[in-house]
C-alpha positions as CSV (number, residue, x, y, z in Angstrom):
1,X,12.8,-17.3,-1.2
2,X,14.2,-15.2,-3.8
3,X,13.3,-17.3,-6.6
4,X,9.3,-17.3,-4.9
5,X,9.7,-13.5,-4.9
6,X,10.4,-13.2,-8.3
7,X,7.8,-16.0,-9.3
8,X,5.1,-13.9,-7.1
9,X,6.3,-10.7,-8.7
10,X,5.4,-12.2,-11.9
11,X,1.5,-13.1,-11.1
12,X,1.3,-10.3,-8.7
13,X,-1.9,-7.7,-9.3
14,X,-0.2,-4.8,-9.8
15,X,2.2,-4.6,-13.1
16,X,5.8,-2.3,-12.5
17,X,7.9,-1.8,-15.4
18,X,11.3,-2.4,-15.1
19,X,11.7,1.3,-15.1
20,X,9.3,1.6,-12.3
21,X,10.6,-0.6,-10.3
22,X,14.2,0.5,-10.5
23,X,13.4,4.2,-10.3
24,X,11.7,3.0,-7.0
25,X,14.7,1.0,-5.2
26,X,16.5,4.3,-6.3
27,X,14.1,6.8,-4.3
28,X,14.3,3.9,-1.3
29,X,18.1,4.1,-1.5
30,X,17.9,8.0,-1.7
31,X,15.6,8.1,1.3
32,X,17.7,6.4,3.7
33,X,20.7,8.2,2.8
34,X,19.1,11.4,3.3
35,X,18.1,10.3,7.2
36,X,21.7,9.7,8.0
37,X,22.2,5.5,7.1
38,X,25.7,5.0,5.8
39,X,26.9,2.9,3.2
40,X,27.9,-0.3,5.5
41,X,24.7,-0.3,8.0
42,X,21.5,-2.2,7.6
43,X,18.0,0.0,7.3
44,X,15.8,-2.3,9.1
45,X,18.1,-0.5,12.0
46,X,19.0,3.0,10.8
47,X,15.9,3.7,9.0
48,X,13.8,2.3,11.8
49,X,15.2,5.0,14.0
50,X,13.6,7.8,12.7
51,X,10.2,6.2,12.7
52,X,7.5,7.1,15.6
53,X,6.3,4.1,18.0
54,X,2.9,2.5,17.2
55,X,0.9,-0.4,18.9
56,X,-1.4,-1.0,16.1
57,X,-3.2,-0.2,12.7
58,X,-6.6,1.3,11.6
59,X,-8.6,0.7,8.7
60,X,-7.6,3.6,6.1
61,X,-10.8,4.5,5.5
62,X,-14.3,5.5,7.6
63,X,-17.0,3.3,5.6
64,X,-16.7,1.2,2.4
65,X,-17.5,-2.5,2.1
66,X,-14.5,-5.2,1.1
67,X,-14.7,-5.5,-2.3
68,X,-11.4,-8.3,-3.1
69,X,-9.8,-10.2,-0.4
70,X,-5.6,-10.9,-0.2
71,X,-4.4,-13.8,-2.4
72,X,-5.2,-16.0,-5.4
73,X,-8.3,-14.6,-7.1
74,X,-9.9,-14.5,-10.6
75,X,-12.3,-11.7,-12.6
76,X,-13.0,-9.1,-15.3
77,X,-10.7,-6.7,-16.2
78,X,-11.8,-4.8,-19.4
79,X,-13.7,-7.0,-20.7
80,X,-11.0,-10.0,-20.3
81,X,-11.7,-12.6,-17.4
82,X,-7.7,-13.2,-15.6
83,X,-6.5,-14.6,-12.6
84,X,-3.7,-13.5,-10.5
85,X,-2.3,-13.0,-7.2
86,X,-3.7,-9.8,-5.5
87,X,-1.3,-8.3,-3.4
88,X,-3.7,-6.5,-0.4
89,X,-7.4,-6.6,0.0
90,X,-9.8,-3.6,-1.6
91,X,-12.5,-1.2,0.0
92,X,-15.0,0.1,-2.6
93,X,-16.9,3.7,-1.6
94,X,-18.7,6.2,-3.6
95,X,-18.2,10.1,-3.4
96,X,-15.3,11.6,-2.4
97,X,-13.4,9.1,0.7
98,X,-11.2,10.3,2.6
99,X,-7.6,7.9,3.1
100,X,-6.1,7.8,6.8
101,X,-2.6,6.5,7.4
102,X,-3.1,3.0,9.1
103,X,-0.8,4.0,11.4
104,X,1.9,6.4,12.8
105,X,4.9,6.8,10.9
106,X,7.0,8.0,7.8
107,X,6.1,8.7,4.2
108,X,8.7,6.6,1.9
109,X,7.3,7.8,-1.6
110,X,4.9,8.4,-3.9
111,X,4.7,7.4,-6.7
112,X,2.3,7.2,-10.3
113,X,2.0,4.2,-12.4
114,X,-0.2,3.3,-15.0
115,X,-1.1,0.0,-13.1
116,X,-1.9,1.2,-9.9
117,X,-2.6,5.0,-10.5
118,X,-1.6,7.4,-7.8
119,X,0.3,5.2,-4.7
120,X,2.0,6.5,-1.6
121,X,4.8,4.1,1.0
122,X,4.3,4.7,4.7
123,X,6.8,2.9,6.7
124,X,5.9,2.1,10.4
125,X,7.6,0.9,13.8
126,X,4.6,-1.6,14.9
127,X,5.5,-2.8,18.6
128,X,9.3,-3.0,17.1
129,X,8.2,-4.7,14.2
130,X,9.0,-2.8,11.1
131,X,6.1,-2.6,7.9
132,X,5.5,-0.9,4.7
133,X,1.5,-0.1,4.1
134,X,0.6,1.0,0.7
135,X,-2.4,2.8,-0.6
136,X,-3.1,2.5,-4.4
137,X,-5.6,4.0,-6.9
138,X,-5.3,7.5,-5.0
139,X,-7.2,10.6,-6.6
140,X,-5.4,12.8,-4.7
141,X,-2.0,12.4,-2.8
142,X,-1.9,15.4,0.8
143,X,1.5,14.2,2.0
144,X,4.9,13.8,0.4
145,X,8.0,11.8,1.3
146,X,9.6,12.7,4.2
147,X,6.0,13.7,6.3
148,X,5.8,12.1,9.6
149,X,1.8,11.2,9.6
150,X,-0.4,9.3,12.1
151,X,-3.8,7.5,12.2
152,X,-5.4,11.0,12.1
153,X,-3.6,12.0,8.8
154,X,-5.7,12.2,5.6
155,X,-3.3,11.5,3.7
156,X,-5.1,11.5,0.1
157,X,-8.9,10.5,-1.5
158,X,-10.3,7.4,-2.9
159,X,-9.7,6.5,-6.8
160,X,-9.9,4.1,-9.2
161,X,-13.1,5.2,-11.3
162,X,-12.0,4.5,-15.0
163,X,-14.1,7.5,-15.8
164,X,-11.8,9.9,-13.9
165,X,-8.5,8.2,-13.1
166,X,-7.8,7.9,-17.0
167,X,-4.0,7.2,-16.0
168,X,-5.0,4.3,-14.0
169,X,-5.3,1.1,-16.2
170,X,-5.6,-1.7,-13.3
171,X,-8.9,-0.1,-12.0
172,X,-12.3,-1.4,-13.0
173,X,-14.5,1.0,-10.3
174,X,-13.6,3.3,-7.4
175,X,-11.9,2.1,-4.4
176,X,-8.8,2.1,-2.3
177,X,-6.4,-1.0,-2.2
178,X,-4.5,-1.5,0.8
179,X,-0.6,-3.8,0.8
180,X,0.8,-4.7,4.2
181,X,4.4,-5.9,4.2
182,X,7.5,-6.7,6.1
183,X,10.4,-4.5,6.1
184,X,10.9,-1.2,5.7
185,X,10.3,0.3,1.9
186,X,12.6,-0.8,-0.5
187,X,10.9,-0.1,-3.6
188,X,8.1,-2.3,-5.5
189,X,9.7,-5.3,-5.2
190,X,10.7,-5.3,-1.8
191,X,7.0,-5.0,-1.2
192,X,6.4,-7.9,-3.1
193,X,8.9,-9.8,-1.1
194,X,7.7,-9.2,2.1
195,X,4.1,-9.6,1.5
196,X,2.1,-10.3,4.5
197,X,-2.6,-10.6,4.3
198,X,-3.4,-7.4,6.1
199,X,-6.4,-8.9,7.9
200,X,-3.2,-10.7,9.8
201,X,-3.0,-6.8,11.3
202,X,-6.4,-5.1,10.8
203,X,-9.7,-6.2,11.3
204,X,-11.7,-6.3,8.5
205,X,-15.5,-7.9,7.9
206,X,-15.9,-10.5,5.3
207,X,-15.8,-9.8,1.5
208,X,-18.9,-8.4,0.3
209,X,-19.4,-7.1,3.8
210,X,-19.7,-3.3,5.0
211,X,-18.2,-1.5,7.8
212,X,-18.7,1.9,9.2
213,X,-16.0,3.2,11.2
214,X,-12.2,2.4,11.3
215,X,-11.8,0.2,14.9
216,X,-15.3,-1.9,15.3
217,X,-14.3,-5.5,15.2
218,X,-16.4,-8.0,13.2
């Protein structure tokens, strides 16, 4: 499994330097020792205390159409046609879109890269089931680590246009992408790990398809 991760990691969407990526294990590790969890005891038990009950998750946004689906996938990035693994599924809006927390629970970080652009970590207690959403290509970021948020939370705005989010090199057009995994956060590759296709836990139309509210099933 390890050896997959790191294989997955390596295809994956969304490029981390090393830097990144250690700098972000480093802010998980900091997290949990801040709520209390000692050196000998697991966080999938200690960090899951903290977190507020939920039965389910919303879409993050109000109204935007499915632009990419979860998995295997090839297209145009700057100009350059490349194939990789995407790592969530995308919802393209124009104007200014407000992002929701899927779900209730605890901000774990935030963080800017320059693939990826403005991202926050929410972890969640779903019917005892622990998960990690992720919200990329932010404009804006309204929370902070630490904030306790629910489905009601705006918790940032919709990014990704080239045009404005300059710092964000993995965008080709405005929209919010959306990673679902297992586990509590423990930085970028823990994500990567635990990967799991967030239509498995949200209901979302088909690609290409629109929808105009965050619980309507299709």
């Amino acid at each position: 499994l390890a050896k997959l991760g790191t294989h997955l990691k390596k295809i994956a969407d969304i490029k981390v330097s090393i830097a990144d990526d250690i700098k972000s294990q480093k802010d998980a590790i900091k997290l949990y020792s801040d709520i209390g969890c000692k050196d000998n005891e697991d966080i999938a038990v200690c960090g899951r205390s903290v977190l507020p009950p939920e039965t389910s998750f919303w879409r993050p946004v109000r109204s935007a159409y499915v632009s990419s689906n979860f998995g295997n996938r090839c297209f145009y990035l700057n100009g350059k046609y490349t194939c990789d693994f995407h790592s969530g599924i995308d919802m393209a809006a124009g104007g200014t879109v407000p992002v929701y927390a899927v779900g209730k629970g605890v901000v774990a970080d935030t963080v800017q890269w320059s693939c990826g652009g403005r991202i926050i970590f929410i972890n969640h207690n779903i019917n005892g089931v622990s998960y990690t959403s992720v919200y990329m290509h932010l404009r804006k970021i309204y929370v902070s680590k630490g904030d306790v948020v629910s489905k009601d939370t705006q918790i940032g705005l919709m990014g990704g246009n080239p045009a404005t989010e300059y710092w964000d090199t993995c965008s080709t057009g405005q929209h919010l992408h959306l990673t679902i995994s297992y586990g509590l956060y423990k930085g970028w590759s823990g994500v990567i790990n635990g990967l799991i296709n967030p239509r498995n836990l949200i209901n979302f139309p088909s690609i290409g398809r629109s929808f105009y509210d965050r619980t309507s099933r299709y």
